[in-house]
GUFIRO-983907 format. One record per atom (N, C-alpha, C): atom name; residue in three letters; x, y, z; residue number from 1. Coordinates in nm, 4 decimals. Layout:
+------+------+----------+----------+----------+-----+
! site ! code !       xx !       yy !       zz ! pos !
+------+------+----------+----------+----------+-----+
!   CA !  Ala !        X !        Y !        Z ! NUM !
...
+------+------+----------+----------+----------+-----+
//
This chain:
+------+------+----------+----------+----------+-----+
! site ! code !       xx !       yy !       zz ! pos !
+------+------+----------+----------+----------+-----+
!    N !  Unk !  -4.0092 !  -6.0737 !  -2.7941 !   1 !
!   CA !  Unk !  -3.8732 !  -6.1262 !  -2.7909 !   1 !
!    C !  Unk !  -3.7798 !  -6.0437 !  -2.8799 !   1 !
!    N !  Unk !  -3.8412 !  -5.9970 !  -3.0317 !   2 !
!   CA !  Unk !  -3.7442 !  -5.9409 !  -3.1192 !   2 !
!    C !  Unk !  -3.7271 !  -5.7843 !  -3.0499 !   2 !
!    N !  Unk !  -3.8383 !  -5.7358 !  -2.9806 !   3 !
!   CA !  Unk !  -3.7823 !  -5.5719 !  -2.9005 !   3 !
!    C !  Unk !  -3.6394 !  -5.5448 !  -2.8035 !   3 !
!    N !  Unk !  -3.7166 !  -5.7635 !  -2.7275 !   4 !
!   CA !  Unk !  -3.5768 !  -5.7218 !  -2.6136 !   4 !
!    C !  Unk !  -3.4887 !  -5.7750 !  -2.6683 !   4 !
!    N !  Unk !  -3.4736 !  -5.8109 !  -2.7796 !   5 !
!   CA !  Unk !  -3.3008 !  -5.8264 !  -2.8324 !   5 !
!    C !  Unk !  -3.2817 !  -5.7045 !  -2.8642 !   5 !
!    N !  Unk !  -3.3537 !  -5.6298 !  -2.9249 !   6 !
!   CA !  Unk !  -3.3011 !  -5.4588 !  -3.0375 !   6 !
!    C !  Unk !  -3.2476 !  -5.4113 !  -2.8691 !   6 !
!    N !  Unk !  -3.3395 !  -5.3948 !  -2.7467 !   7 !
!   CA !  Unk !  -3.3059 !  -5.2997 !  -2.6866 !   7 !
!    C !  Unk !  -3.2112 !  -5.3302 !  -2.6006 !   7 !
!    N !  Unk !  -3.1139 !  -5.5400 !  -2.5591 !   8 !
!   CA !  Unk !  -3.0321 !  -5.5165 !  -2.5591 !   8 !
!    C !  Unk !  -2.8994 !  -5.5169 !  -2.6245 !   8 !
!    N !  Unk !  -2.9410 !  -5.4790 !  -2.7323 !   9 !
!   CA !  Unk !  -2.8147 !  -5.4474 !  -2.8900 !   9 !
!    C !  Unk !  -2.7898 !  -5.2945 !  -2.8387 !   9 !
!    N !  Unk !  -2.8691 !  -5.2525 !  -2.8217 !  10 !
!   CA !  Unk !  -2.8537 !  -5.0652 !  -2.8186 !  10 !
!    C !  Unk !  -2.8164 !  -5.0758 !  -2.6922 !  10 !
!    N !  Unk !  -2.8337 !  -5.1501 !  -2.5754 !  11 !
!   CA !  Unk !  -2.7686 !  -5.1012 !  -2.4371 !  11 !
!    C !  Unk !  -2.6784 !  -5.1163 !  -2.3994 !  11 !
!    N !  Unk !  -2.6284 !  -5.2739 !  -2.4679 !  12 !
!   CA !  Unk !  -2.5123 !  -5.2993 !  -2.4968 !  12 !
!    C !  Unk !  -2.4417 !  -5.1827 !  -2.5613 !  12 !
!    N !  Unk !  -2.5006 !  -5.1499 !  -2.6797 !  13 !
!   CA !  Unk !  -2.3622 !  -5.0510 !  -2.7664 !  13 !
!    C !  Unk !  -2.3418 !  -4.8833 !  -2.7327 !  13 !
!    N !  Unk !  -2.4381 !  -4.8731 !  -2.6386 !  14 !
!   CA !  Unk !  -2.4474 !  -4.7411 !  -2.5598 !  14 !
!    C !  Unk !  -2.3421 !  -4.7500 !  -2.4812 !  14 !
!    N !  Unk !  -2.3440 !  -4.8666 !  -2.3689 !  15 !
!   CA !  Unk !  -2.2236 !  -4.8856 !  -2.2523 !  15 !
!    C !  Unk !  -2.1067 !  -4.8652 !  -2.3075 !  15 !
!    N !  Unk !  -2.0756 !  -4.9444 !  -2.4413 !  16 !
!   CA !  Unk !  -1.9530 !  -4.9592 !  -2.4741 !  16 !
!    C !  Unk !  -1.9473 !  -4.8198 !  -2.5733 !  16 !
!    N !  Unk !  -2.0164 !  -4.7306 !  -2.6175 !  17 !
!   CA !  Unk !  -1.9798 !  -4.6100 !  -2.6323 !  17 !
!    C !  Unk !  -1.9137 !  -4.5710 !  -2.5290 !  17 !
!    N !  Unk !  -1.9523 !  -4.5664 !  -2.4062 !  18 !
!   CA !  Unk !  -1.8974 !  -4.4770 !  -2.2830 !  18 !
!    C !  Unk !  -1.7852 !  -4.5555 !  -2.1755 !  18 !
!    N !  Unk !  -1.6952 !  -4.6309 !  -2.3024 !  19 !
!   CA !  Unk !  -1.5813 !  -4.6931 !  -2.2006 !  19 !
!    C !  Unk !  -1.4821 !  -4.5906 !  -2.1877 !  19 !
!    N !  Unk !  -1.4262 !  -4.5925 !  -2.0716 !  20 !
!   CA !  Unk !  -1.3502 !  -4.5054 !  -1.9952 !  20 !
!    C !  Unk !  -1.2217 !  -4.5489 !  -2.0115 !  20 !
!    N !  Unk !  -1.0930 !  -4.4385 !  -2.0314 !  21 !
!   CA !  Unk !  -0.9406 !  -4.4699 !  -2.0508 !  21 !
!    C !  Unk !  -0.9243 !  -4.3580 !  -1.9568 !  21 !
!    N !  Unk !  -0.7466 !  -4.4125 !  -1.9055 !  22 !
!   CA !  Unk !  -0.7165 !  -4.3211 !  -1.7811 !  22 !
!    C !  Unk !  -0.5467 !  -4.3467 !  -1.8465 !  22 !
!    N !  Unk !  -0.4954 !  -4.2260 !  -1.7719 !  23 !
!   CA !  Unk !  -0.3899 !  -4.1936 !  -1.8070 !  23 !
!    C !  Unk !  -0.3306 !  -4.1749 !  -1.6594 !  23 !
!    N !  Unk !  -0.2107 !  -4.1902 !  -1.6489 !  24 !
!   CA !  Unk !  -0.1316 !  -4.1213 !  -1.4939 !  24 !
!    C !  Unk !  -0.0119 !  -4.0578 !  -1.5221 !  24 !
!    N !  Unk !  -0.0005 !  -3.9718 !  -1.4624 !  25 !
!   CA !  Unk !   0.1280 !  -3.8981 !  -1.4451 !  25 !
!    C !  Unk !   0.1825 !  -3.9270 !  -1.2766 !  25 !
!    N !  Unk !   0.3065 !  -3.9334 !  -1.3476 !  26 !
!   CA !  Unk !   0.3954 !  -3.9869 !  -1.2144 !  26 !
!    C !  Unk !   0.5017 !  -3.8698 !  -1.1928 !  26 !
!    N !  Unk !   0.5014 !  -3.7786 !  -1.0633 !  27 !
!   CA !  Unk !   0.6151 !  -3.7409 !  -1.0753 !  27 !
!    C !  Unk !   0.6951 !  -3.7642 !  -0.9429 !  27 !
!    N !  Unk !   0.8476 !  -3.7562 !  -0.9707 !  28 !
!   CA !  Unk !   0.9776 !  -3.8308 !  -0.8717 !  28 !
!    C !  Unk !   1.0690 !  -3.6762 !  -0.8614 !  28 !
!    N !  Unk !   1.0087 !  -3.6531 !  -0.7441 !  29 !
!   CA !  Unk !   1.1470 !  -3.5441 !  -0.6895 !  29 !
!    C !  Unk !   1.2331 !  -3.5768 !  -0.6099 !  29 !
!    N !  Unk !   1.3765 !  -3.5433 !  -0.6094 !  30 !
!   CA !  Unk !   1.4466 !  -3.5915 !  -0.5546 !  30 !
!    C !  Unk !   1.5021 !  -3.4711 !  -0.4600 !  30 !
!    N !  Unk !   1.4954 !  -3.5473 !  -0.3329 !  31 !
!   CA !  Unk !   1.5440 !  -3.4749 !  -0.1711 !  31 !
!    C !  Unk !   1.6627 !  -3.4771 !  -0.1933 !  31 !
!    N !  Unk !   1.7986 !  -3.5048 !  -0.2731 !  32 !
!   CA !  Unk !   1.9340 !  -3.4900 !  -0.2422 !  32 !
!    C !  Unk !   2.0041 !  -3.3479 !  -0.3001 !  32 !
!    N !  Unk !   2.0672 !  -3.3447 !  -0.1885 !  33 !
!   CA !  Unk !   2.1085 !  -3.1881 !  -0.2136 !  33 !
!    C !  Unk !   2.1863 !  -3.2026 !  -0.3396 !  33 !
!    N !  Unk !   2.2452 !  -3.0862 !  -0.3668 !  34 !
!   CA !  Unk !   2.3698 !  -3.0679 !  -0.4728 !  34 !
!    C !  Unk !   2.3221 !  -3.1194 !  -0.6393 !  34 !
!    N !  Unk !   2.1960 !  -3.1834 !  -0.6447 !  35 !
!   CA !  Unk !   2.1637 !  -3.1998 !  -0.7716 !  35 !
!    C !  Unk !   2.2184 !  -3.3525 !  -0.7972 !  35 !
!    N !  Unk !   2.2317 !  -3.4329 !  -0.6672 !  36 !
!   CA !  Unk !   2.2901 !  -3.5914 !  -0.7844 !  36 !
!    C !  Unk !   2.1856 !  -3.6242 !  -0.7785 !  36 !
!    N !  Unk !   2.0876 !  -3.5999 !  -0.7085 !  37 !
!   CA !  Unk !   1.9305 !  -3.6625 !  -0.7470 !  37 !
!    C !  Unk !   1.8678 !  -3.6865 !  -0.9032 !  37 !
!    N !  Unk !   1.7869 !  -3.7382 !  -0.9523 !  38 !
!   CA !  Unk !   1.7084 !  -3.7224 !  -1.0491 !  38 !
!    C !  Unk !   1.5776 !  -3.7206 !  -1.0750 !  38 !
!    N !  Unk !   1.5059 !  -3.6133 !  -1.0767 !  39 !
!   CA !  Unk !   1.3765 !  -3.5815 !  -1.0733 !  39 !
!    C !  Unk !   1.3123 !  -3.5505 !  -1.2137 !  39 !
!    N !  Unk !   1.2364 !  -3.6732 !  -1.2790 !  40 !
!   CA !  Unk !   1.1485 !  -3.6473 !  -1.3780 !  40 !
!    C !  Unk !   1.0032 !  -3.6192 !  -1.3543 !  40 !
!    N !  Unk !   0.8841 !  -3.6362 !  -1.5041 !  41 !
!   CA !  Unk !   0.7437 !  -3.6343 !  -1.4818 !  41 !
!    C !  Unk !   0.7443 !  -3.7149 !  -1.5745 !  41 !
!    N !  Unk !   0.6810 !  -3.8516 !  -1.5472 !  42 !
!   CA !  Unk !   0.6595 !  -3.9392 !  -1.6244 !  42 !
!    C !  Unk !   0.5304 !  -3.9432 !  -1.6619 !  42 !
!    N !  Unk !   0.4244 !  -3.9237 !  -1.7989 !  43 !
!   CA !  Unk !   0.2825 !  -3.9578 !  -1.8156 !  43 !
!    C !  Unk !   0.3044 !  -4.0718 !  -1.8950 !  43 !
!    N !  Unk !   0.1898 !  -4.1874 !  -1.8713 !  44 !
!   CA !  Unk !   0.1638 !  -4.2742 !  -1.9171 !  44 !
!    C !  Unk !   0.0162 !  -4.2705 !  -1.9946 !  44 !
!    N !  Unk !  -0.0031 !  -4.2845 !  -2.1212 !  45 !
!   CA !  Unk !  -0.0781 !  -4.2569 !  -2.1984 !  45 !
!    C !  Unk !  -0.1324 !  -4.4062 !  -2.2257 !  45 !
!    N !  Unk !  -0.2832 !  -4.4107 !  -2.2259 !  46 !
!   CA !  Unk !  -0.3720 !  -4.5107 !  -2.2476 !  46 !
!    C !  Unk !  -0.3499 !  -4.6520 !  -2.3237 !  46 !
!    N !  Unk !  -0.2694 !  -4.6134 !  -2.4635 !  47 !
!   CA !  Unk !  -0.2158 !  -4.7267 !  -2.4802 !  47 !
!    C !  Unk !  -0.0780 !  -4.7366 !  -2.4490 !  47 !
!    N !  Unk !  -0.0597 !  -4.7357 !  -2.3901 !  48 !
!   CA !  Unk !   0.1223 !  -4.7505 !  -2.2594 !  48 !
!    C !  Unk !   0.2130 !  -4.6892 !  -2.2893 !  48 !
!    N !  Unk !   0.2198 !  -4.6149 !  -2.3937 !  49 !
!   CA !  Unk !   0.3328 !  -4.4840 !  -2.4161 !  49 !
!    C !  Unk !   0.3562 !  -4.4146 !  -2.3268 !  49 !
!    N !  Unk !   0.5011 !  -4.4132 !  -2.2726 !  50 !
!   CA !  Unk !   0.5310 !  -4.3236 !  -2.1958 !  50 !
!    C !  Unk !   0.6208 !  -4.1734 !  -2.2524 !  50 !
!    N !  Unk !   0.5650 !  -4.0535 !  -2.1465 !  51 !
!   CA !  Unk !   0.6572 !  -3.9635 !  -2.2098 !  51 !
!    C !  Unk !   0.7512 !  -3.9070 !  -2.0631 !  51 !
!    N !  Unk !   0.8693 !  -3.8936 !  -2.0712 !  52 !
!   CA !  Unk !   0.9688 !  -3.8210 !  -1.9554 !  52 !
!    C !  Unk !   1.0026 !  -3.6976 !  -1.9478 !  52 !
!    N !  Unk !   0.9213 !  -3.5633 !  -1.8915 !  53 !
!   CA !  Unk !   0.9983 !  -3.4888 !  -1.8638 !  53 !
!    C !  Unk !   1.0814 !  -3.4657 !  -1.7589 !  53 !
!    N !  Unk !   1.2056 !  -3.3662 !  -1.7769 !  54 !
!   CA !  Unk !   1.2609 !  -3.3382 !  -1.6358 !  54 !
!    C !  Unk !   1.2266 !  -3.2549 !  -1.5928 !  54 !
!    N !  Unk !   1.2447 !  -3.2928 !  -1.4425 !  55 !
!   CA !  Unk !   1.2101 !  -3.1677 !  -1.2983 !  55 !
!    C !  Unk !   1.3586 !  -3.1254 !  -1.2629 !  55 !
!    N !  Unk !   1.3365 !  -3.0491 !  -1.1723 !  56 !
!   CA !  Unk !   1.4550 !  -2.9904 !  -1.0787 !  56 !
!    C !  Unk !   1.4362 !  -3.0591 !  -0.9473 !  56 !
!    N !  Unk !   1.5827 !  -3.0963 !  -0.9218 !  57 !
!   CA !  Unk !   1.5691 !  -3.1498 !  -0.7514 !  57 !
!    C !  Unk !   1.5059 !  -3.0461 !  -0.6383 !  57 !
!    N !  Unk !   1.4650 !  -3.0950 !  -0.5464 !  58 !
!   CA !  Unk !   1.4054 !  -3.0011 !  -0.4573 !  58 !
!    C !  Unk !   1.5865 !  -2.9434 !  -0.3964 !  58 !
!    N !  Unk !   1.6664 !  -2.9699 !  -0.3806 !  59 !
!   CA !  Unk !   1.7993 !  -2.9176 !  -0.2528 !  59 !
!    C !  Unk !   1.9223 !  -2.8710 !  -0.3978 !  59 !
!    N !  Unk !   1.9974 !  -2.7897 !  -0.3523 !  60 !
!   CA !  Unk !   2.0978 !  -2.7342 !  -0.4105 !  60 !
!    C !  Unk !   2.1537 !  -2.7723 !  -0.3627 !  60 !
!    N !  Unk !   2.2953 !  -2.7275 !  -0.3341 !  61 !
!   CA !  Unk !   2.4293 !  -2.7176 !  -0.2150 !  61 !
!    C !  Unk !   2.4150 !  -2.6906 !  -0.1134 !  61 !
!    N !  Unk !   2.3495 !  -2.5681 !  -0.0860 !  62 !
!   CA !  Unk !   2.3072 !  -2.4777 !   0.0168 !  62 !
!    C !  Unk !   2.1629 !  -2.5067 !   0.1065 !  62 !
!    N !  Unk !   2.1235 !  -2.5571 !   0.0314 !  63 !
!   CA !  Unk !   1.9568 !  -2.6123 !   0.0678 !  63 !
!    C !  Unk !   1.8756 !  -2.6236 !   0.0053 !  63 !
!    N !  Unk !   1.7580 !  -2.6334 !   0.0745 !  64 !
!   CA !  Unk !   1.6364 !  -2.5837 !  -0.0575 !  64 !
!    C !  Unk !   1.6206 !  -2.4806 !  -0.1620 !  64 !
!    N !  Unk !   1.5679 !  -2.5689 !  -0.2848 !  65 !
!   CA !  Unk !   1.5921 !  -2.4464 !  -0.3605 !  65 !
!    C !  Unk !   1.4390 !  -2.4096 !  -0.4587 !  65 !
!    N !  Unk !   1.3985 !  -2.3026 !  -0.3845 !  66 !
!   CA !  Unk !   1.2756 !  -2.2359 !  -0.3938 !  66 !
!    C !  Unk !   1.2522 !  -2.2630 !  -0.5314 !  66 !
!    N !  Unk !   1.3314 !  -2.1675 !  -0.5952 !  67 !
!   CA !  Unk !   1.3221 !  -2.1931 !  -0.7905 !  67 !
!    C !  Unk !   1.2501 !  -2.2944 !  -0.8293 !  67 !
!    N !  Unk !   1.3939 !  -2.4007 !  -0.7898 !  68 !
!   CA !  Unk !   1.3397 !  -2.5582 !  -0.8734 !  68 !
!    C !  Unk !   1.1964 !  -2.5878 !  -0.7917 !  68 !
!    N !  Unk !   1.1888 !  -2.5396 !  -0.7277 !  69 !
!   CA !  Unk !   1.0048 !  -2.6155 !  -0.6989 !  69 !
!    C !  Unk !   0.8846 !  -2.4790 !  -0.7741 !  69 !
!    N !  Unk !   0.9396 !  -2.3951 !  -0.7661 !  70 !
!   CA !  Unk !   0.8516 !  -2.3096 !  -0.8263 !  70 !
!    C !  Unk !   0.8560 !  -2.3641 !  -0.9990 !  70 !
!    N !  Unk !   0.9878 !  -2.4176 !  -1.0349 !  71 !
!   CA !  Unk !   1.0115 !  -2.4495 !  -1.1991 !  71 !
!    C !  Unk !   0.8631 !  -2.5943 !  -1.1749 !  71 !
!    N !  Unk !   0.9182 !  -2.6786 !  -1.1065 !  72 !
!   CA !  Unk !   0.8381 !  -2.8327 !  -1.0719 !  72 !
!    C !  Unk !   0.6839 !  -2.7863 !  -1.1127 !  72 !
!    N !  Unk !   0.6687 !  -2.6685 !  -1.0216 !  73 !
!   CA !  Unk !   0.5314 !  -2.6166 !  -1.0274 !  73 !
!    C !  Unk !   0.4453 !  -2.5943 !  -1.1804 !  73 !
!    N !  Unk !   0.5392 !  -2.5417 !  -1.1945 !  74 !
!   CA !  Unk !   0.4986 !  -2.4492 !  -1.3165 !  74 !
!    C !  Unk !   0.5016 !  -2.5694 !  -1.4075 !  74 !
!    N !  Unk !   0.5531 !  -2.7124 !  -1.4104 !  75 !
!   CA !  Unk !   0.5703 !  -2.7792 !  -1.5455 !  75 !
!    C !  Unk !   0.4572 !  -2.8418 !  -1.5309 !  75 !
!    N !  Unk !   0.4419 !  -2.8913 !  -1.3926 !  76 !
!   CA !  Unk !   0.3146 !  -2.9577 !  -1.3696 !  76 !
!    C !  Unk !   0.2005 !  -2.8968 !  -1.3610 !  76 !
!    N !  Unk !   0.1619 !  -2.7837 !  -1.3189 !  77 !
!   CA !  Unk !   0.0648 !  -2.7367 !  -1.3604 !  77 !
!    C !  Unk !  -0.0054 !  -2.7399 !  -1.5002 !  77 !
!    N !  Unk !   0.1557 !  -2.6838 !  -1.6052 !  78 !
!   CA !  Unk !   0.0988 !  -2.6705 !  -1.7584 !  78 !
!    C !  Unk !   0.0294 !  -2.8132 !  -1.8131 !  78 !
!    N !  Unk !   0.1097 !  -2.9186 !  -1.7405 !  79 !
!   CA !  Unk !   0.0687 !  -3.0273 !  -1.7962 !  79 !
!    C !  Unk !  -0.0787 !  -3.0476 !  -1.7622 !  79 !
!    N !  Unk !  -0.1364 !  -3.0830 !  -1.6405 !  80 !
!   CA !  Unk !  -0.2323 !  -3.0822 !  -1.5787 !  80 !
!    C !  Unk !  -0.3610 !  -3.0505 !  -1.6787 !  80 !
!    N !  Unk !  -0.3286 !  -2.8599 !  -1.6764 !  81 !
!   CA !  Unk !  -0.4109 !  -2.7822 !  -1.7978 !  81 !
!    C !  Unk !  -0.4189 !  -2.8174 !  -1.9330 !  81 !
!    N !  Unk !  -0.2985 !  -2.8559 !  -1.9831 !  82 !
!   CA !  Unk !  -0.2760 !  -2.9082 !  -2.1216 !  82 !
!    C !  Unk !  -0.4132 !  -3.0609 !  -2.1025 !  82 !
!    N !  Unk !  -0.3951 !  -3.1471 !  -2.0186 !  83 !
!   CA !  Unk !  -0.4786 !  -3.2801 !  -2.0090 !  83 !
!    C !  Unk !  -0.6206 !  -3.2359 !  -2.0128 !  83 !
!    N !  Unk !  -0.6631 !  -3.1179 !  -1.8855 !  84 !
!   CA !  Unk !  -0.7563 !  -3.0689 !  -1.8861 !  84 !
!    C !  Unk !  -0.8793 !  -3.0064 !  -2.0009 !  84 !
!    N !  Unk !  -0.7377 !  -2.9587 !  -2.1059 !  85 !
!   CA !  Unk !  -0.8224 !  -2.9197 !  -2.2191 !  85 !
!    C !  Unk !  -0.8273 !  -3.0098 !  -2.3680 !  85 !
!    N !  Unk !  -0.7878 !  -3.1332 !  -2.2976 !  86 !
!   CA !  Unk !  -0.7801 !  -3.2342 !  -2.3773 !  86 !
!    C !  Unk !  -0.8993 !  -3.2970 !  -2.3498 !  86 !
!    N !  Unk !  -0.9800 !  -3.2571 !  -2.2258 !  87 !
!   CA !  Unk !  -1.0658 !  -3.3620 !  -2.1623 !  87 !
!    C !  Unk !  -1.0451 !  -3.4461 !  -2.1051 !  87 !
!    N !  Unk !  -0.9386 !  -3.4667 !  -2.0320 !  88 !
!   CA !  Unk !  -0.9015 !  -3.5369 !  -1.9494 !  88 !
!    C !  Unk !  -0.9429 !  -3.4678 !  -1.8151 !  88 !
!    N !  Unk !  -1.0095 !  -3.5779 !  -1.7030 !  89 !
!   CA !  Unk !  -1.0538 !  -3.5363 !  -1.5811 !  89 !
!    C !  Unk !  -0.9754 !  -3.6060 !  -1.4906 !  89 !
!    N !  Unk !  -0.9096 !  -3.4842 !  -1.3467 !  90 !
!   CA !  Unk !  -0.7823 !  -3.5881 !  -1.2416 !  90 !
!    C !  Unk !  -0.8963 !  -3.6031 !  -1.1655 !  90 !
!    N !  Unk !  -0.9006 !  -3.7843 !  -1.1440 !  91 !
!   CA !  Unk !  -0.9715 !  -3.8222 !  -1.1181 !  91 !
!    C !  Unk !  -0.9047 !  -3.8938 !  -0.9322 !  91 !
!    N !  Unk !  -0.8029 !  -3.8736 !  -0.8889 !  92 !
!   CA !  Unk !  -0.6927 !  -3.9305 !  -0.7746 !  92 !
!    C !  Unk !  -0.5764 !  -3.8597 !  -0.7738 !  92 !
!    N !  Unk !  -0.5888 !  -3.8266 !  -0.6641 !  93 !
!   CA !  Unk !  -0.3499 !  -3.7894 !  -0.6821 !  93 !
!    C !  Unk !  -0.3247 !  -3.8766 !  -0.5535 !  93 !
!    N !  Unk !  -0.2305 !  -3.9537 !  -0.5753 !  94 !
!   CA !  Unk !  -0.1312 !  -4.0002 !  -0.4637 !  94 !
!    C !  Unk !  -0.0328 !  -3.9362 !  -0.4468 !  94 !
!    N !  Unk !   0.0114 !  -3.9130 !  -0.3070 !  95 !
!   CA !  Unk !   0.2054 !  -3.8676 !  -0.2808 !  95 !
!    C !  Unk !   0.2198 !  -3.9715 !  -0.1836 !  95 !
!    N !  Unk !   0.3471 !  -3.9624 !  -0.1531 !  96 !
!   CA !  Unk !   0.4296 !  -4.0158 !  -0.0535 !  96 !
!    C !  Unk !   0.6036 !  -3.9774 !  -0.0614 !  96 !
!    N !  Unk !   0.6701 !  -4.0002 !   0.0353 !  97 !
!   CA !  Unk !   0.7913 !  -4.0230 !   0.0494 !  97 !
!    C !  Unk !   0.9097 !  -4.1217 !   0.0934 !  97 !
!    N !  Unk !   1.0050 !  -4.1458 !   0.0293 !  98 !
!   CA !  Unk !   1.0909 !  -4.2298 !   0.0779 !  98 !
!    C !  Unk !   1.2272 !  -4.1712 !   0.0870 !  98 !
!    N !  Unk !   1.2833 !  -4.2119 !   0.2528 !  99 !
!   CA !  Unk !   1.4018 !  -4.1653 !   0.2490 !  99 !
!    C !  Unk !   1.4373 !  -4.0314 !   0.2714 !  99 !
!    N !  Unk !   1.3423 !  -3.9205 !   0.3346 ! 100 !
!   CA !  Unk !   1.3989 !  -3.7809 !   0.3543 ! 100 !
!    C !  Unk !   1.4303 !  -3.7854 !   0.4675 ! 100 !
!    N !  Unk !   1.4379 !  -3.8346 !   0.5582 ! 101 !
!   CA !  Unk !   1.5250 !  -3.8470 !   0.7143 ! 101 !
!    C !  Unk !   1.6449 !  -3.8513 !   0.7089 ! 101 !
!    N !  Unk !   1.6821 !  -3.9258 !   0.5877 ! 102 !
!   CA !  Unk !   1.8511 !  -3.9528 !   0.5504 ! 102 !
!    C !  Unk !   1.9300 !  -3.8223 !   0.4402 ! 102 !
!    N !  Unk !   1.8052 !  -3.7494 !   0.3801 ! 103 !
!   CA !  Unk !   1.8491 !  -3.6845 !   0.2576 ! 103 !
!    C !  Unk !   1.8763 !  -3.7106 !   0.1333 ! 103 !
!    N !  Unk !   1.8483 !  -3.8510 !   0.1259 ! 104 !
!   CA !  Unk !   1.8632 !  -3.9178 !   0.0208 ! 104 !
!    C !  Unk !   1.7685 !  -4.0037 !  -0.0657 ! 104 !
!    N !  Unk !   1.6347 !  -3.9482 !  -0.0172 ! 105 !
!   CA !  Unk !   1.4960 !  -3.9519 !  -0.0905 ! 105 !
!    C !  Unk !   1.4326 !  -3.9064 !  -0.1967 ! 105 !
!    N !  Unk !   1.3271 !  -3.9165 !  -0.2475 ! 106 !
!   CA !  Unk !   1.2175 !  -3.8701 !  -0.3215 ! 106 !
!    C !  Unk !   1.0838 !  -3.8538 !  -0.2399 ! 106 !
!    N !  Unk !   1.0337 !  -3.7698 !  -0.3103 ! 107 !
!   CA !  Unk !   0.9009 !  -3.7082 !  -0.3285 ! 107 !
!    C !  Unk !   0.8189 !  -3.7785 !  -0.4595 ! 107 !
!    N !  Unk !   0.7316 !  -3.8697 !  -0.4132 ! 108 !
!   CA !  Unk !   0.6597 !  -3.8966 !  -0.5380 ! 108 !
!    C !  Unk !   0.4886 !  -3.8885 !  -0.5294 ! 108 !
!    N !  Unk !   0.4699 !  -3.8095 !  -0.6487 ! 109 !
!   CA !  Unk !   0.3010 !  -3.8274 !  -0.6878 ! 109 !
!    C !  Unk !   0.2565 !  -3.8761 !  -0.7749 ! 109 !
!    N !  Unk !   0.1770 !  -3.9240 !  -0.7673 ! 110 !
!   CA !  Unk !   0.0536 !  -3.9823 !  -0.9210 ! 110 !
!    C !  Unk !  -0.0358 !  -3.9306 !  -0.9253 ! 110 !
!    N !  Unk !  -0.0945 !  -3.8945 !  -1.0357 ! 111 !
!   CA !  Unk !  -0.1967 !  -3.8003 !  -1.0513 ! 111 !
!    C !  Unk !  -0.2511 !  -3.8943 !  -1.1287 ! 111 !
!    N !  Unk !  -0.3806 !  -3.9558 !  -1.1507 ! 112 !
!   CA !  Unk !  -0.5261 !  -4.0241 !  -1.2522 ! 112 !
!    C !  Unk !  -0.5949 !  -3.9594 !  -1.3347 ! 112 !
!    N !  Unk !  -0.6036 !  -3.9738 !  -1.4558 ! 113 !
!   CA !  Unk !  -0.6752 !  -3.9011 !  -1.5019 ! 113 !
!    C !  Unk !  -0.7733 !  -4.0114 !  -1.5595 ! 113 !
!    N !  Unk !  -0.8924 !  -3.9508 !  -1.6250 ! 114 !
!   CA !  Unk !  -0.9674 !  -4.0225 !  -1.6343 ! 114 !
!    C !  Unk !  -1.0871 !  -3.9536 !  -1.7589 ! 114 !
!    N !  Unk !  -1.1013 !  -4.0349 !  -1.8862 ! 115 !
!   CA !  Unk !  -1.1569 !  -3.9766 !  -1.9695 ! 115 !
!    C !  Unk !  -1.3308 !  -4.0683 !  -2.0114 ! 115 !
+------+------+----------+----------+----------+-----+
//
């Protein structure tokens, strides 16, 4: 009786060594031309801190604008890597869209991470 309590004290405190926290990053691009859009990257950190960076809208005046998604790229990537070498593992990405038929949408993803 006194073994299988020790061994479940230790299996117990093994599991709860290996509890898992997840983090998400959210990011919101915005389909409206000319820049009235607003496109951030929101991460939400384990105990609910959030941090906001900004993106670039996907449309200029003129149209699409290559840059700002190559900029989008490049922020999210660093972040990604930055999590990555934190030990953080993306464990899901969601996208979807609302509203680009009209021009007056977003682009949104979530990315999971999972430690």
């Amino acid at each position: 009786m006194k073994k299988l309590f020790y061994t479940a004290i230790i299996a117990f405190a093994t599991q709860a060594g290996f509890a898992q926290e997840y983090l998400q990053i959210t990011t919101v691009e915005s389909v409206v031309p000319g820049g009235l859009g607003r496109s951030k990257m929101i991460t939400t950190k384990p105990n609910g801190e959030m941090e906001e960076t900004n993106l670039e809208n996907f449309f200029s005046m003129v149209g699409i604008n290559f840059g700002n998604i190559r900029n989008n790229d490049k922020v999210i990537t660093q972040k990604i890597s930055e999590l990555t070498k934190d030990g953080w593992k993306l464990e899901h990405v969601t996208s979807g869209v609302y509203g680009v038929e009209k021009s007056t949408g977003i682009f949104i993803t979530r990315y999971l991470f999972k430690k």
